[in-house]
matplotlib code that plots the C-alpha trace (Angstrom):
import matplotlib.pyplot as plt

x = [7.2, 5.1, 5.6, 3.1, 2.7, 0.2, 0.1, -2.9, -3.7, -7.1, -5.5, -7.8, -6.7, -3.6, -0.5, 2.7, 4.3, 2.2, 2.9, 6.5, 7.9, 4.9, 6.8, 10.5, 8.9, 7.7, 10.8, 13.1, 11.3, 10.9, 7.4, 5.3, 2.0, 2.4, -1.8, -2.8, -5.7, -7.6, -9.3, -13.1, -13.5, -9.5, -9.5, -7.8, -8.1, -11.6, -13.6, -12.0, -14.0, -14.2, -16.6, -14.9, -15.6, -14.4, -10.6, -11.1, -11.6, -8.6, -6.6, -7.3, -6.6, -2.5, -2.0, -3.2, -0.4, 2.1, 3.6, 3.5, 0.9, -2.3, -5.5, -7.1, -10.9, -11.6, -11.2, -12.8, -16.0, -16.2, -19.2, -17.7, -14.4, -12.1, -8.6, -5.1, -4.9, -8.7, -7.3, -3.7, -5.5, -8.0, -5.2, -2.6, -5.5, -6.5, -2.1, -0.9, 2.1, 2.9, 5.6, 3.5, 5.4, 3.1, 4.4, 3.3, 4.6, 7.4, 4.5, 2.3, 4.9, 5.4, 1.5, 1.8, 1.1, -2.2, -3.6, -5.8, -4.1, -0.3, 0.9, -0.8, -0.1, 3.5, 2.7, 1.4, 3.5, 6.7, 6.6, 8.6, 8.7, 8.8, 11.5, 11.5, 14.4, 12.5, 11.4, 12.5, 11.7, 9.6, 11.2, 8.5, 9.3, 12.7, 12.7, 10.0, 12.8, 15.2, 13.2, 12.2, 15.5, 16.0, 13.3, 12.9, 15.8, 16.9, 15.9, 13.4, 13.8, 11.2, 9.7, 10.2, 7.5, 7.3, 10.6, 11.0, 13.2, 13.4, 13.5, 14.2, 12.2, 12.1, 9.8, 8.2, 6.8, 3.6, -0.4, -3.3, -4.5, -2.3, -3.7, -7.2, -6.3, -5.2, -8.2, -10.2, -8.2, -8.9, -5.0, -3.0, -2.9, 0.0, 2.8, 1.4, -0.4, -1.1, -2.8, -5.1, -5.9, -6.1, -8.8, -10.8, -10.6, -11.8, -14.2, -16.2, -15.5, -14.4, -13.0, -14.2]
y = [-19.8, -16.4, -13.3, -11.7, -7.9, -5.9, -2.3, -0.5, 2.9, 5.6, 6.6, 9.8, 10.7, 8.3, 9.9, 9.6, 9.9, 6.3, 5.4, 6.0, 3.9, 1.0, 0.6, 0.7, -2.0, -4.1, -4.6, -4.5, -7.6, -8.8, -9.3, -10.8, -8.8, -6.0, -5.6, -1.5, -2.1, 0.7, 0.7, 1.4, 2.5, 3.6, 2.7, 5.8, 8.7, 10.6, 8.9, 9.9, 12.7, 10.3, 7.8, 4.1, 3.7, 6.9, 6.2, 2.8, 4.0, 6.8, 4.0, 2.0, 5.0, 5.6, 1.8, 0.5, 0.4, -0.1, -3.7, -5.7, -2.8, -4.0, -2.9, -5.2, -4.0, -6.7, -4.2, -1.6, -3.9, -5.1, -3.4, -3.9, -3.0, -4.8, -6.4, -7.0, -10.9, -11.2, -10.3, -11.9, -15.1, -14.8, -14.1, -16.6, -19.4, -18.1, -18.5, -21.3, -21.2, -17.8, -15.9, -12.7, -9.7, -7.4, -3.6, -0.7, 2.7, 3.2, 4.9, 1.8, -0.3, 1.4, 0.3, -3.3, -4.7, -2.7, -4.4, -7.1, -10.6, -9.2, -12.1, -14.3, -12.0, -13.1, -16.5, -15.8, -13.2, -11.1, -7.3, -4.6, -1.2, 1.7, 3.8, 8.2, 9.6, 11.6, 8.6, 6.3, 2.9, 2.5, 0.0, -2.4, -2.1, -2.7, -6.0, -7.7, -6.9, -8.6, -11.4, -12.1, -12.3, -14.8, -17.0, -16.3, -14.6, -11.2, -11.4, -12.4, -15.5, -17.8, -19.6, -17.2, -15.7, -13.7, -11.8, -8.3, -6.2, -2.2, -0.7, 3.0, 4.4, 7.3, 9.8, 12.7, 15.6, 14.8, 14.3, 13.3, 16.3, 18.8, 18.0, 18.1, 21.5, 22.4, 21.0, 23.3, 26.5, 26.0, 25.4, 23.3, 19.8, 18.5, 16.5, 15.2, 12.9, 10.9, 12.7, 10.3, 10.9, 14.4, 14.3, 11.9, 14.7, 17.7, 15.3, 14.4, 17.6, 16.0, 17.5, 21.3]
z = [-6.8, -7.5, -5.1, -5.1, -3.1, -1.7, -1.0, 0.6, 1.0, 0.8, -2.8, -2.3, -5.1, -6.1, -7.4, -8.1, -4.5, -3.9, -7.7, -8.1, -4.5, -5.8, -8.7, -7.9, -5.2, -7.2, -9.1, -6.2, -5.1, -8.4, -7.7, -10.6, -9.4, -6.9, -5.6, -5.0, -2.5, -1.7, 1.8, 2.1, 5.4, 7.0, 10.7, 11.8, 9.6, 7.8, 5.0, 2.1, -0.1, -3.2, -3.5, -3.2, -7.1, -8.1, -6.5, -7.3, -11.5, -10.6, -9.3, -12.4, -14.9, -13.4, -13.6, -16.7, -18.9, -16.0, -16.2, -12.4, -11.2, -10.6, -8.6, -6.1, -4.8, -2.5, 1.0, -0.9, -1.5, 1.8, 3.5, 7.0, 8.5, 6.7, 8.5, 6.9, 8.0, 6.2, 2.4, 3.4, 4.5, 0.7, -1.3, 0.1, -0.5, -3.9, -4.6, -2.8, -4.5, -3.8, -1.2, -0.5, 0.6, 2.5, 2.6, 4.8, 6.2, 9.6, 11.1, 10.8, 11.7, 14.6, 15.8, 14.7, 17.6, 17.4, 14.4, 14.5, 15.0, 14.0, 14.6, 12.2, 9.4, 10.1, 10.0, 6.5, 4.3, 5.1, 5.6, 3.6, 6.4, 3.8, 5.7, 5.8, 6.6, 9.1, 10.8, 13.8, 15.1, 18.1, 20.6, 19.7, 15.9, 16.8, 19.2, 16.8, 14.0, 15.9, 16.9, 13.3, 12.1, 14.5, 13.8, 9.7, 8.2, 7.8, 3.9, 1.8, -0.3, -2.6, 0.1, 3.4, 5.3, 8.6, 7.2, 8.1, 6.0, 6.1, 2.7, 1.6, -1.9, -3.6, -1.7, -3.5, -1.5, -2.7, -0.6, -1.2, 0.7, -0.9, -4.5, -2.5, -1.8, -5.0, -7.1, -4.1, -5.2, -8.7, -9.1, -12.1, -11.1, -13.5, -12.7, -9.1, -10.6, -14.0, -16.5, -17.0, -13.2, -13.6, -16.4, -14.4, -11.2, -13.5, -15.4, -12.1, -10.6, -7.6, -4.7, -4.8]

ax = plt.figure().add_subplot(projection="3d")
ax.plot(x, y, z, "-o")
ax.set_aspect("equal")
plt.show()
């Protein structure tokens, strides 16, 4: 079987603090595509300053000679608000065949129960909980960790799904709105992001 995983994010701009923790990821889990999905309209935060094909083509720039990484537009092309358990539900019947390994932040994790039908999503792929060392479970996150281990397994194998394992990454001091800020103050962008990236920003002029 394929494992496939899926990573979202605003990616306004992407750079290596989303780039470097995607990658050590997707070989962790030994994934044979690891899916960057940038969101369109983000439920709980401002639109992004970028235009959805701009960080879409910036996206497609850092990853394109990055084995595993790939770039999947379908939330970003959806002209409505777009929910995890819709792309889960499209991918898993486009790869039948596939485990799918669904990864999001402790501070997300810590809302689950918020997002639209949670508990399907853990009928359909397992969940990775990118850990901070700053950050703490809720009591919610907790419990639901513990009943999942009950019911599915504490790891993931070939054919699992609704596992829930907590995973640490490399994290790099680096935001989105911090190289916003930068580009703004006419400051050197290298080495927060790809160059590839960075030539795209100054091309486009984007975020002055």
């Amino acid at each position: 079987m394929s494992r496939i995983g899926l990573f979202g994010g605003t990616f306004d701009p992407v750079h290596y603090g989303h780039l470097r923790p995607a990658l050590e990821l997707a070989e962790h889990y030994d994934l044979d595509t690891l899916y960057l999905l940038p969101n369109h309209r983000p439920q709980h935060r401002n639109a992004p300053q970028a235009t959805t094909h701009q960080r879409i083509q910036m996206l497609r720039r850092a990853v394109s000679d990055v084995p595993r990484l790939e770039v999947d537009t379908r939330e970003a092309e959806r002209n409505r608000a777009t929910y995890t358990i819709d792309t889960l539900t499209e991918v898993a019947a486009e790869n039948p065949n596939a485990t799918l390994v669904f990864f999001m932040g402790v501070d997300a994790f810590a809302q689950f129960d918020a997002w639209h039908r949670w508990e399907d999503i853990l009928s359909i792929a397992n969940l990775v909980v990118i850990d901070r060392p700053d950050a703490t479970l809720s009591d919610f996150a907790r419990q639901l960790i513990e009943r999942q281990v009950k019911s599915s397994g504490a790891a993931i194998t070939p054919d699992s799904v609704g596992v829930i394992e907590q995973r640490e990454v490399t994290q790099l001091a680096i935001s989105a709105t911090a190289v916003r800020g930068y580009v703004n103050r006419a400051q050197n962008i290298r080495f927060l992001l790809p160059d590839t990236v960075r030539e795209y920003i100054l091309e486009h002029q984007l975020y002055h």
